[in-house]
N, C-alpha and C positions, 0 to 999 in steps of 0.2 A: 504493500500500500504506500507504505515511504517513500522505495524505489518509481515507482508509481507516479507521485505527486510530484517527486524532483525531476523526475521526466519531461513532462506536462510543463513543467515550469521553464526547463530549459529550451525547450520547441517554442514557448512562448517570447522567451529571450531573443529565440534567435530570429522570429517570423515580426517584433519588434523592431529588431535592428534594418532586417531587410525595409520593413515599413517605412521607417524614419529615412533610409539613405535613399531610397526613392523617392519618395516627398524630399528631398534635399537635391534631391539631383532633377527633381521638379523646375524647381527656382531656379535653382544653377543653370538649366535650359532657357528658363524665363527669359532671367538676366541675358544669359550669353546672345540669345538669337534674336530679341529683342530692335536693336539697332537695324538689322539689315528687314525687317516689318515697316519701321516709322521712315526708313531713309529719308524716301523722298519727300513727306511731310515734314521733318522735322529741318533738313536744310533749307527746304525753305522760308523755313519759318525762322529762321537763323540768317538770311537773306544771301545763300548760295545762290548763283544767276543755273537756270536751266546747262550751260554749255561749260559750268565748272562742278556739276551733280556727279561725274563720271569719277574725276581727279578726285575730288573733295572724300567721298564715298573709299575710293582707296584708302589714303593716307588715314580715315578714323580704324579701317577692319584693321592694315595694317598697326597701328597702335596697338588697339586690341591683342592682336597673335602675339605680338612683341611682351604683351605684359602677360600672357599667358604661358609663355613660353619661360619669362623670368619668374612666376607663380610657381611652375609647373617643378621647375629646378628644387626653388626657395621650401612652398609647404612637403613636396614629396620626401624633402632630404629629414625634416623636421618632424615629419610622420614617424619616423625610422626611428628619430632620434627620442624624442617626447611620448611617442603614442599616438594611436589616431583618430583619439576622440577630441582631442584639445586641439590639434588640427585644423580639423574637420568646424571645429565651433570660431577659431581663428579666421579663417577662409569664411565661413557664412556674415561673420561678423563685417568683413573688408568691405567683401561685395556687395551687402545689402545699404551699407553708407554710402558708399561710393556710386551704386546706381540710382540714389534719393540723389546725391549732387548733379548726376546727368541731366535730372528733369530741368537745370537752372543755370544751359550753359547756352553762351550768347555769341559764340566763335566757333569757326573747323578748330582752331587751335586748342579752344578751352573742352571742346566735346572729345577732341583725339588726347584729349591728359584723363579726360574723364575714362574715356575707354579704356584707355592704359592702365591706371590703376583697379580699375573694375577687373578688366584681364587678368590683373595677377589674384585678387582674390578669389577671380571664376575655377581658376587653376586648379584651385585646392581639392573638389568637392570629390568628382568622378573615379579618380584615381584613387581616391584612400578610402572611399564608400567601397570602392569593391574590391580593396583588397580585407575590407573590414568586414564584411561578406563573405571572400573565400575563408578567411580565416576562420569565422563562427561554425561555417557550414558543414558538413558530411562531405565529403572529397567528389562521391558519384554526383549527388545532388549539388551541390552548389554553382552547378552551371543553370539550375533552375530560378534561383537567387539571386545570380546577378543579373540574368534576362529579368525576372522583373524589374529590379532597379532601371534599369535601361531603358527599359518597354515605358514606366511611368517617367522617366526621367525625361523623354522625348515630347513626351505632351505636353509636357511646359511651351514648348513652341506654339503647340493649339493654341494655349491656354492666352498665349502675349497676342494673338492674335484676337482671340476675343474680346479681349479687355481692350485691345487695341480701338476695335470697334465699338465699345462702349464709352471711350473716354479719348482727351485727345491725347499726345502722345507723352506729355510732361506727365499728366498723371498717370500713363502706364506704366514709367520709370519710377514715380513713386511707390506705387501699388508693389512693384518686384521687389523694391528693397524693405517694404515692411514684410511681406511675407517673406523675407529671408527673416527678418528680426523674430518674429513669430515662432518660425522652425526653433531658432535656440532655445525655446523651453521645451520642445519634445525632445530634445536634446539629453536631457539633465536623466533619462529613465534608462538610455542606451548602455551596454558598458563597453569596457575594453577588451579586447582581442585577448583568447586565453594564450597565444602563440606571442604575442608581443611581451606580456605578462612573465613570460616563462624566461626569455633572454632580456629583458630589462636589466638583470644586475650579471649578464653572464660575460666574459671577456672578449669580445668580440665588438668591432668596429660595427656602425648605425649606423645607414644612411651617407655613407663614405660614398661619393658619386664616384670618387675614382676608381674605386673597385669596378666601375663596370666598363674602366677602359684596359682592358686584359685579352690576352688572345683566348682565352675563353669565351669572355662573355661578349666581346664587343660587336660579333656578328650574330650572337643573337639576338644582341638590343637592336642592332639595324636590320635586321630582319623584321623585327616586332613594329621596328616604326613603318617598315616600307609596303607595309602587308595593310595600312589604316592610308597611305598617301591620298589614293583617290577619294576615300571618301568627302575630305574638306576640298578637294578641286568639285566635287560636282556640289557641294553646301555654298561653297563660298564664291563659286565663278558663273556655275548654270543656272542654278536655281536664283542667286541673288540677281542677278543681270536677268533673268527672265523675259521683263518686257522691253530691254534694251534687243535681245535675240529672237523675239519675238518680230519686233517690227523691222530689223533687217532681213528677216525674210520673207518680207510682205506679209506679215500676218496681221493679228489686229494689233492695233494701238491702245489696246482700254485692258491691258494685262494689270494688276493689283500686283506689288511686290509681294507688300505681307499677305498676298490669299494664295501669292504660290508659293511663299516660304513655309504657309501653314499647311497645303496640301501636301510638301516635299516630308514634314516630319509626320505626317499623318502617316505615309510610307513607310517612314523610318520608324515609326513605333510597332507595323506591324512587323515590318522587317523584322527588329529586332528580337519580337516574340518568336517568329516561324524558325529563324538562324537558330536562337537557343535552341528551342524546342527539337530542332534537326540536330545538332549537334550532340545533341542528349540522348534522342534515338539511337545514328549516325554512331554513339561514344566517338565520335572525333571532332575535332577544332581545325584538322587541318581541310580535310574535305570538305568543311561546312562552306568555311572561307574562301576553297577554290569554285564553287558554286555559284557564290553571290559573286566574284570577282568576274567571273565568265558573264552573270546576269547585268553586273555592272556594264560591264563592254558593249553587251547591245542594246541597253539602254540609253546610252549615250550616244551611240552609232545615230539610232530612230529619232533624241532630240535633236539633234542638230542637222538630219539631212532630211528633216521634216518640212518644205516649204508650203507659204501663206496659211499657216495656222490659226485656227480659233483660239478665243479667249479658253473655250473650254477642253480643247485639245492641247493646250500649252497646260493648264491644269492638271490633266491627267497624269500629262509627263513627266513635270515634275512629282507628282507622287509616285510614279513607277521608276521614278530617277531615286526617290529617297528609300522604297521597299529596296531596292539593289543594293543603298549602301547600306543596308541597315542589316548589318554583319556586326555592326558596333560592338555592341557587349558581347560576343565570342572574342572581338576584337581586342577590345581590354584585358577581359577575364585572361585569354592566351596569355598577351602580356605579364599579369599577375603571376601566372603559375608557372613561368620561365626561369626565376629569382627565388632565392631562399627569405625568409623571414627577417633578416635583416638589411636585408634593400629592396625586400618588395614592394614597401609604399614608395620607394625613390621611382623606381622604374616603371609599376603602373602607373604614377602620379607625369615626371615627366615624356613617356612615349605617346600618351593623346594630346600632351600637350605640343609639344615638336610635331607629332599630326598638326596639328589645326597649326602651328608654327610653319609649316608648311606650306599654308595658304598665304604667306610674305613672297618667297622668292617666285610662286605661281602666278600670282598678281603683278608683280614688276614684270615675266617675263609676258606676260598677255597683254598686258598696257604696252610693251615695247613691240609688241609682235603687230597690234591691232594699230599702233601708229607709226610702222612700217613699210616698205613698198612690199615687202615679203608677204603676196596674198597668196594662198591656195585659190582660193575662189573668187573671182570678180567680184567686187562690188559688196564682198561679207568680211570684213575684216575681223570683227568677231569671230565669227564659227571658223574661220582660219586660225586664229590665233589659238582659240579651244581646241581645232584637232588636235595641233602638235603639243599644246601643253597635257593635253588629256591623254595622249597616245604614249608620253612620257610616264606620265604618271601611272597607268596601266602596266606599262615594263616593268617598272620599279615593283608594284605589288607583285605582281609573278615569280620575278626572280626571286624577291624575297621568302612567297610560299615555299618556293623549291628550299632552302636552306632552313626553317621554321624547323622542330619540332613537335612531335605531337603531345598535349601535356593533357588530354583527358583522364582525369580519376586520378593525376598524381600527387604523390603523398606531399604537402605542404610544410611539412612541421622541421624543419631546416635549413644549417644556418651555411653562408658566402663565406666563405674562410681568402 
């Protein structure tokens, strides 16, 4: 009966934790994809001219990746170090002030410091949620546990999108940063990883990023980054630009950014459920991943050689653009289970972030590509510029699968010497 109750208790503990990191990675979505919803309303409400919305529009994502990528370093390594529930309350704490400041910014200048630091506390959430997840979970099952996370953590994009539509854009940046402030008291019932708990006082270096520059580990971390690449080239280039690729290819003009940013995660929420779910079937992470990677490719192939599209055929694609990527949380999870318990929030924490870091040198080469004489196609400089960055970024995930590991049902509870 004892045994029984302490059961119960602890299933409870752990369906908890998952709860809370998915509501946490709710807002963390909120926040993050937020910006590319309001673009075009908010610059100009900020008094960007129509013919500097393109430029302007970079230099804030770019800020953003930049402080996400500096986040991604900073709380991953401090996970390792600290724990990663004080992290994790560190991180919600950053980004929820920091996105209240966005609603009250009056410059590109002042909005891209906003983004910036926003970035580094967006950092924090995704990566140390699920490594706070593998760690609580059953080794078979907890690929079930971080697909939810995932799966809820994706509809925060719905969700900015709604709200979006209920209010104007200042109060949709208020709105994300109190419900981060809010999560901090579900916060206080979570606890801490029993695997963290265990090497807390043990002799062994934390969160030592240089450990993962070794001829051991260094191509498995570059493998773990190169295998998420396209996902933030199709978040950050297709789906954002949507009604810009839309209307060079004669389609319509009346494309909503935020309605195909919120169809693209609607995508990516089921994605994420099916990829799990498959992978769990499948027991593999590497198969799951060359599946969506393949489904990736011809989805992208159909956006862009789709000409004079509708509003509601631009729609669609973008959601069957974001179901493709939505390998995410296999994507992570892989990550996590690559690394011992004392760099694993380092590494899950900075590999999504150098993903979405990613979306930096994609963007400069697309912006150099699309105002280049180097067209592929007459008169599309976009969708030229897209093939070859996309065509890039698909190699890179392939070769990377081939070098990957399989880490389904492996034992977690060890330490990086």
């Amino acid at each position: 009966m004892v045994l029984r109750s302490q059961d119960t208790d602890t299933s409870s503990r752990i369906w908890l934790t998952v709860l809370v990191c998915g509501l946490g990675y709710f807002v963390d979505i909120y926040d993050l994809i937020l910006f590319s919803i309001v673009r075009p309303e908010s610059l100009r409400a900020i008094g960007v001219l129509p013919t500097q919305m393109q430029d302007a529009s970079e230099i804030i994502l770019n800020a953003q990746m930049v402080g996400m990528l500096i986040g991604g370093l900073l709380f991953g390594a401090l996970a390792d170090k600290r724990g990663r529930l004080s992290v994790l309350l560190a991180s919600i704490l950053m980004y929820s002030v920091m996105n209240i400041a966005n609603a009250f910014v009056s410059s590109v200048p002042m909005y891209a410091m906003f983004r910036f630091l926003s970035g580094i506390g967006l950092a924090g959430e995704l990566g140390v949620a699920i490594t706070l997840v593998s760690e609580v979970m059953p080794k078979h099952s907890r690929g079930y546990g971080t697909t939810i996370v995932a799966s809820m953590g994706i509809l925060g994009a719905v969700g900015a999108y709604v709200v979006h539509q209920l209010s104007d854009w200042r109060v949709a940046f208020i709105i994300g940063g109190v419900m981060g402030l809010c999560l901090l008291v579900m916060r206080v019932r979570v606890r801490e990883s029993g695997m963290f708990n265990k090497i807390e006082d043990a002799p062994v270096a934390r969160g030592n990023v240089f450990m993962i520059f070794t001829r051991q580990r260094i191509g498995t971390y570059l493998s773990s980054v190169a295998i998420g690449v396209p996902i933030w080239y199709v978040i950050g280039i297709l789906v954002t630009f949507a009604p810009e690729f839309t209307k060079e290819g004669g389609g319509s003009t009346e494309i909503l950014a935020g309605q195909a940013v919120m169809w693209a995660y609607v995508g990516l929420a089921a994605g994420d459920l099916v990829s799990g779910l498959i992978s769990q079937f499948l027991k593999s992470r590497r198969r799951t991943i060359l599946l969506f990677l393949v489904l990736t490719s011809a989805a992208i192939a159909w956006y862009l050689f789709t000409p004079a599209k509708s509003a509601a055929l631009t729609y669609l694609q973008t959601g069957v653009l974001g179901f493709a990527v939505g390998y995410w949380a296999v994507f992570v999870t892989t990550a996590a289970e690559q690394f011992g318990t004392n760099l694993r929030a380092t590494v899950a924490t900075t590999i999504p972030n150098v993903v979405r870091g990613g979306l930096i040198p994609a963007l400069l080469v697309f912006a150099a590509l699309r105002k280049s004489d180097a067209v592929l196609f007459s008169g599309q400089p976009l969708v030229s510029s897209a093939v070859i960055v996309g065509g890039v970024t698909m190699l890179i995930a392939f070769i990377g699968l081939v070098f990957l590991k399989e880490t389904y049902g492996k034992e977690l509870d060890y330490l990086e010497r």
